[in-house]
Structures are given as structure tokens and as C-alpha cells.
C-alpha positions as CSV (number, residue, x, y, z in Angstrom):
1,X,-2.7,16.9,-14.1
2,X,-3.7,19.1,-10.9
3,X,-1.9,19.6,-8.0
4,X,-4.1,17.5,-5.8
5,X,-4.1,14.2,-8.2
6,X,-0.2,14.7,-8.4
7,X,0.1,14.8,-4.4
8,X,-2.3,11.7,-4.5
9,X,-0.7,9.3,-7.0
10,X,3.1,10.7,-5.1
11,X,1.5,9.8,-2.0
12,X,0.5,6.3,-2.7
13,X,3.4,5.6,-4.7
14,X,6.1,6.0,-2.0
15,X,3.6,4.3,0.8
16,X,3.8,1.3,-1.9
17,X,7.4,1.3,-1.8
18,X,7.4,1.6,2.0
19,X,5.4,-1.7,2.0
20,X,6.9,-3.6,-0.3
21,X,10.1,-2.4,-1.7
22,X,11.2,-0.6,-5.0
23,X,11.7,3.1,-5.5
24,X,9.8,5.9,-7.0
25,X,11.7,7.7,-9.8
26,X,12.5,11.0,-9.1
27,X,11.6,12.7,-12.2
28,X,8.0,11.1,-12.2
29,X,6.7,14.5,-10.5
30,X,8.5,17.1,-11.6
31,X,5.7,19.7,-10.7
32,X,5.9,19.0,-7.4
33,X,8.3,21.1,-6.5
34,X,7.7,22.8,-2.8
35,X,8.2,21.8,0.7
36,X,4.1,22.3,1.7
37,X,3.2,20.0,-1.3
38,X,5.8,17.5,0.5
39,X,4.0,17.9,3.6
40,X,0.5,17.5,1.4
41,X,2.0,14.2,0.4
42,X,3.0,13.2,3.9
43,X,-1.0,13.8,4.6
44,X,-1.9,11.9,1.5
45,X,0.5,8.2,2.9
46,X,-1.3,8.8,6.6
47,X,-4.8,8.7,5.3
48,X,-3.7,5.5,3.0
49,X,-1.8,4.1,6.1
50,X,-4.7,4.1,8.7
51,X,-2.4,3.7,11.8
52,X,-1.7,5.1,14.9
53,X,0.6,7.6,15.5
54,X,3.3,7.2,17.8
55,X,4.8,10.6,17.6
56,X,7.2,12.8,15.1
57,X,10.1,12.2,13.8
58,X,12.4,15.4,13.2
59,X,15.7,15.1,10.7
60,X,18.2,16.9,8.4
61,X,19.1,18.7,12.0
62,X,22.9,18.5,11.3
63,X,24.8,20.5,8.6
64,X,26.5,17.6,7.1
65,X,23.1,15.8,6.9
66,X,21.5,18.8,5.1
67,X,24.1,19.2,2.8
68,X,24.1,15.7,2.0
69,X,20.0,15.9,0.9
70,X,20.4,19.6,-0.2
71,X,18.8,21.2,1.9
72,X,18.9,24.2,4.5
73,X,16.1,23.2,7.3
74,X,15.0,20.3,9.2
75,X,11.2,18.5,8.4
76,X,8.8,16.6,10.2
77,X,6.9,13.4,9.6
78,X,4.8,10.9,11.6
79,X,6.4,7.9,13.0
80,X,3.4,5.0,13.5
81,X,3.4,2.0,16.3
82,X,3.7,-0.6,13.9
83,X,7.3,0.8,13.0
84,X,8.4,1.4,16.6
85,X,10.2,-0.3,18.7
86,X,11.0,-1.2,22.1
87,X,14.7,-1.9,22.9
88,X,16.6,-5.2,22.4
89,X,14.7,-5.1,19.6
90,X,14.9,-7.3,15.7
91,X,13.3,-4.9,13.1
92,X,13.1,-6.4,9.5
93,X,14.6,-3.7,6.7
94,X,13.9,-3.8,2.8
95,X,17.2,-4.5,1.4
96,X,16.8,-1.5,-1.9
97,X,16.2,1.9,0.2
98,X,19.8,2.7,1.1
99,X,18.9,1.9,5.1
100,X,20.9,3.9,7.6
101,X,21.2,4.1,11.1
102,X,21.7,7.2,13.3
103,X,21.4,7.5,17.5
104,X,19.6,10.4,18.4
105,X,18.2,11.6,21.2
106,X,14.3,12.0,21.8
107,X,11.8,13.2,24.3
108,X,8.5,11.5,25.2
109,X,5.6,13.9,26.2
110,X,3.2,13.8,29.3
111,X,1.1,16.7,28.4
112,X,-0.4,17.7,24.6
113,X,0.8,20.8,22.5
114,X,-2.0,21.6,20.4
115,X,-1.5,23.3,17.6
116,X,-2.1,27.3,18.4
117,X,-1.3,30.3,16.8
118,X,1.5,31.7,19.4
119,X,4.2,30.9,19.6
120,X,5.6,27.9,22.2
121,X,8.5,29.2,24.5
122,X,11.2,26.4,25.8
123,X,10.0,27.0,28.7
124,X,6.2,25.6,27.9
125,X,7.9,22.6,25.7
126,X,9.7,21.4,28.5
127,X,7.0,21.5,31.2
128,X,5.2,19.2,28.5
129,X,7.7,17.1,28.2
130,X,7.7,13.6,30.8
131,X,11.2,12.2,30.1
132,X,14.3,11.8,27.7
133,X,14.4,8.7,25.6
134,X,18.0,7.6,24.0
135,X,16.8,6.4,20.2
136,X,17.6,4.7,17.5
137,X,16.4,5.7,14.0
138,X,16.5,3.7,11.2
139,X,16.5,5.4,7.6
140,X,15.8,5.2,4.0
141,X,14.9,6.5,0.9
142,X,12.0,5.3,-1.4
143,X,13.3,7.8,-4.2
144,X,15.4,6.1,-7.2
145,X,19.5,7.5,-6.5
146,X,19.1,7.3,-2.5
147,X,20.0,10.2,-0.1
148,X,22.2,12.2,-1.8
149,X,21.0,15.5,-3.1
150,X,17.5,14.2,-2.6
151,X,16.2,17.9,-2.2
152,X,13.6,19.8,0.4
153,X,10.4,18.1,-1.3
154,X,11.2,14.7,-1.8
155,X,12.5,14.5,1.7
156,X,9.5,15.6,3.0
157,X,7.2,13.6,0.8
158,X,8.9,10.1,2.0
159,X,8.3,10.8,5.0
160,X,11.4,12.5,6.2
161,X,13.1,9.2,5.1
162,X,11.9,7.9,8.0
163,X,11.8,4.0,8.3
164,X,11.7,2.4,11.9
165,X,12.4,3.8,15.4
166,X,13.6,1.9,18.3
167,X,13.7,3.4,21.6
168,X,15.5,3.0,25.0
169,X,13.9,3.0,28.7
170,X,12.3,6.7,29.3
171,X,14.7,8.7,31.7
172,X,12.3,10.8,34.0
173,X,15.0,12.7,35.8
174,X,17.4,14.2,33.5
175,X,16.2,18.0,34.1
176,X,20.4,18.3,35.4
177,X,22.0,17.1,32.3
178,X,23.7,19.5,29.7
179,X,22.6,17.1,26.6
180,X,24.9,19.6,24.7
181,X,27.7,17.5,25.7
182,X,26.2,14.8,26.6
183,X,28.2,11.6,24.7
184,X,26.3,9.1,22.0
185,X,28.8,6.0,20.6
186,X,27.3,4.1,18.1
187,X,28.9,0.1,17.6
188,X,28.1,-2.0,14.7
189,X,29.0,-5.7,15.1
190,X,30.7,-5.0,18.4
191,X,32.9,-2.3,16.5
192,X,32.7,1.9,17.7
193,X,31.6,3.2,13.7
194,X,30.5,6.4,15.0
195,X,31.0,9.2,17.9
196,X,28.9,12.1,18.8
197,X,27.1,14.3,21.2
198,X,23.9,16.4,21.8
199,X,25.4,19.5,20.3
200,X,26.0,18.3,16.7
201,X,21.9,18.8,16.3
202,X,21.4,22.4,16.3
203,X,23.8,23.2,18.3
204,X,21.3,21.4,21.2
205,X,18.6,18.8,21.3
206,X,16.2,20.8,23.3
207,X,16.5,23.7,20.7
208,X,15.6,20.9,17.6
209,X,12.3,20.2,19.9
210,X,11.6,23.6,20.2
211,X,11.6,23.8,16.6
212,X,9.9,20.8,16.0
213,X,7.0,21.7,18.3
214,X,6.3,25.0,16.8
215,X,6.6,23.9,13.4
216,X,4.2,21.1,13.7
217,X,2.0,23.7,15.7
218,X,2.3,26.1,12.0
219,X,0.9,22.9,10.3
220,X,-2.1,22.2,12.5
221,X,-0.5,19.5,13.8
222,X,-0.5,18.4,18.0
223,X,1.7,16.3,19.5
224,X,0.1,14.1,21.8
225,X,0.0,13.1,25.5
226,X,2.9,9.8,25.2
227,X,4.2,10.8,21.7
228,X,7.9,10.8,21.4
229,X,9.4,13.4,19.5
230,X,12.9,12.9,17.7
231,X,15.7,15.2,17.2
232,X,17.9,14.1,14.6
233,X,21.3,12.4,14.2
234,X,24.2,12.4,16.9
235,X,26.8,10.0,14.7
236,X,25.3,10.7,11.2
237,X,24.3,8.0,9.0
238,X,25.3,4.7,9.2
239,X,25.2,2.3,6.6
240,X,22.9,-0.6,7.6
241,X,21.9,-4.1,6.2
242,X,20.4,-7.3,7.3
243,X,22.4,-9.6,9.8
244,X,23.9,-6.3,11.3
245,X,23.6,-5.6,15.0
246,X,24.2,-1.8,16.4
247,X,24.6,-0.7,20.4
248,X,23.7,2.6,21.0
249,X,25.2,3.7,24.5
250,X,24.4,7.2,25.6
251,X,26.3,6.5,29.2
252,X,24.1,7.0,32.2
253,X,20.6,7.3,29.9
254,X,21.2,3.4,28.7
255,X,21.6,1.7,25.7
256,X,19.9,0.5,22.6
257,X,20.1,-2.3,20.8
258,X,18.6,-3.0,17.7
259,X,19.2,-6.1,15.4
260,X,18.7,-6.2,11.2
261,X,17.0,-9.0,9.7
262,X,15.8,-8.9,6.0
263,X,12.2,-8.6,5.5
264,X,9.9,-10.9,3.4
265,X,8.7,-10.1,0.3
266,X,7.0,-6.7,2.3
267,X,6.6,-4.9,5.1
268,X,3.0,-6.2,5.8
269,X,1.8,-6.1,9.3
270,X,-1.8,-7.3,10.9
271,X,-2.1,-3.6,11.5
272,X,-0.8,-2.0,8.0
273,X,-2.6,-1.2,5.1
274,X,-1.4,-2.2,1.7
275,X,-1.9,0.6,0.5
């Protein structure tokens, strides 16, 4: 079986399981076995899902998240409107993909980086950039065994493990704030689970969307005038089910709020393809 047919049949496999539920065996596509046939993959699901983007999502930015998949870089993947969120917000989860939660911080952009073969400096990003948004991710993993050890190409083939986003109120003004130090607390059911701050991604937020937009900008890949661009996990994962109810508070940028409820028998909206 070729390359391409292999990337196909991947591709609508895990955007099945996105929909509906179930998980893709790992072993089905043992010849898959790079990080550009992941992002081939990726390429594949955003043809069969026919949505608008609503930005990037950028993970495995901590060392204790990398270790956990088994992996030694962070990856990319769309994030589209019908998964994204607007804070208070109730997002419906599939209760058999090992959903987690993380607060993270992300950045929302008032100008478009086109793809291009030099290099973007920090400087360039942030003149691009229109305000800081305090985020919510919410994560799971299509692949049969969950996150653990998941490895470089099956993270980036389901989509970065990327599930639903949920966003806070864009902070314009923030050009004064060391987000290096800058505190995330995460509650679940009215109960601190988790502590963090900007540093624990790369050492600095701004430095994962530095990354971020040059390595999209490697794949042909813009990001758009009002995209929001993630950076990864403050507080790590957090375990997450229906009838749960986590508070992000990143002090003076705001809070968000996102409530679990379990999904129907799929993810179906007026906007999504089946696949």
C-alpha cells in the first residue's frame, strides 16, 4: 500500500473517531513512521473536515509533556470554529479519548504571517500580534492506549491531540508583562488541582510563538489576520470528564471557565462534516 493511500485511510480514520468516538489502533499503520507524514495526515482530516480555521494549536511545549508522549519537540495542528469557544463556556467531550485539560496562554493576531522563506524575528511576531488571550485547551487522544508514549507521528497525525479550545476576553495592553512569571491556577470543582506559570513552556510563551510561527512558515502554512495561536500547557494535564467544571484564573488577564457535559452519540455539528 503507498504512502499516499496509507496517509488517506489514517487521515479519515482518526477524523471518524474525532466525530464520533472510538480509537484508531496504533499498530494499523506501522509504515507511517515520520513526523511530515503526520503533518501529511493532518492535511488529509482538514480537506475531509471542510471548516474554518480559527488558528493553531501548538503542544508538547513542556519537558514533562514530551516525555510523557515520547517526544523531543513541540507540533502544530489547526484548531476550527466549530471546536472553539468563547468563555463561560459548556463544551460536550466523548467520554473514550482520555480528555485532559491544560491552561495555557495564547496570542490572537492583527496582522498575517505568510509563509516565507526567512526567517521571522520576535521582533516581527510580536508587531503581528493584537493581544494576549488566557486559554483553555481541552485534549485527547484518538489512538488505542491514550497519551502515554504516543510518539512524534501519531501526535501529529491526531491532530496534536487537540480537541476543543476555550478562550478568555483578548487583553490588548499586556506589552509590560513578564509572562515568564506570570501565574496560571487551574480549579476543578471549585478545588486548586494545578499551579503554573509562563515559564514552564519553553522557558517563555513568546519564545513557543516564535517557534510556532516559523515552523508553520517551513510548512507553507500562514497564520491569519484574527487567528489565535496557542502555546502549550502551564499546569500540565488534567484529567477531565463530563459533569466537571474547571476555572482558569491567570490574575489581572481574567479567567476562564469551561464546563464538561457528555456528548451524544457524536460530535456532529450543522457545520462539520461526517467525515
Amino acid at each position: 500500500m503507498s504512502d499516499v493511500v496509507l496517509v488517506k485511510e489514517l487521515a479519515a480514520k482518526l477524523w471518524h473517531a474525532r466525530i464520533h468516538g472510538g480509537k484508531v489502533p496504533r499498530v494499523a499503520f506501522p509504515e507511517l513512521a515520520s513526523v511530515d507524514e503526520g503533518y501529511a495526515v493532518q492535511r488529509d482530516s482538514e480537506r475531509l473536515a471542510r471548516l474554518p480555521r480559527a488558528g493553531w494549536k501548538v503542544g508538547a511545549t513542556s519537558i514533562s509533556v514530551q516525555a510523557l508522549f515520547g517526544i523531543d519537540q513541540p507540533a502544530t495542528a489547526p484548531m476550527f470554529e466549530p471546536f472553539c469557544f468563547i468563555s463561560p463556556a459548556t463544551v460536550p467531550i466523548l467520554i473514550d479519548q482520555h480528555t485532559n485539560l491544560e491552561a495555557e496562554f495564547a496570542f490572537q493576531f492583527g496582522d498575517d504571517l505568510p509563509p516565507r522563506k526567512l526567517r521571522y524575528d520576535r521582533e516581527e511576531i510580536l508587531a503581528a500580534v493584537a493581544a494576549v488571550v488566557p486559554a483553555i485547551e481541552i485534549v485527547g487522544c484518538r489512538f488505542e492506549g491514550g497519551f502515554e508514549r504516543l510518539g512524534a507521528m501519531q501526535l501529529v497525525a491526531d491532530m496534536t491531540a487537540h480537541s476543543a479550545f476555550v478562550r478568555g476576553q483578548p487583553v490588548r495592553i499586556w506589552q509590560g508583562m513578564d509572562l515568564r512569571t506570570h501565574p496560571v491556577a487551574l480549579r476543578k470543582n471549585n478545588r486548586i488541582v494545578a499551579k503554573g506559570v509562563g515559564a514552564n513552556v519553553l522557558g517563555d510563551p513568546i519564545a513557543v510563538l516564535e517557534w510556532a510561527a516559523n515552523h508553520l512558515s517551513t510548512l507553507g502554512e500562514p497564520i491569519l489576520t484574527g487567528e489565535i495561536v496557542t502555546t502549550g500547557t502551564c499546569t500540565g494535564l488534567t484529567q477531565a470528564s463530563p459533569g466537571d467544571r474547571f476555572v482558569a484564573d491567570f490574575a489581572e488577564l481574567g479567567v476562564v471557565e469551561v464546563s464538561l457535559v457528555r456528548a451524544g452519540r457524536s460530535l456532529i455539528h450543522p457545520l462539520v462534516s461526517a467525515g
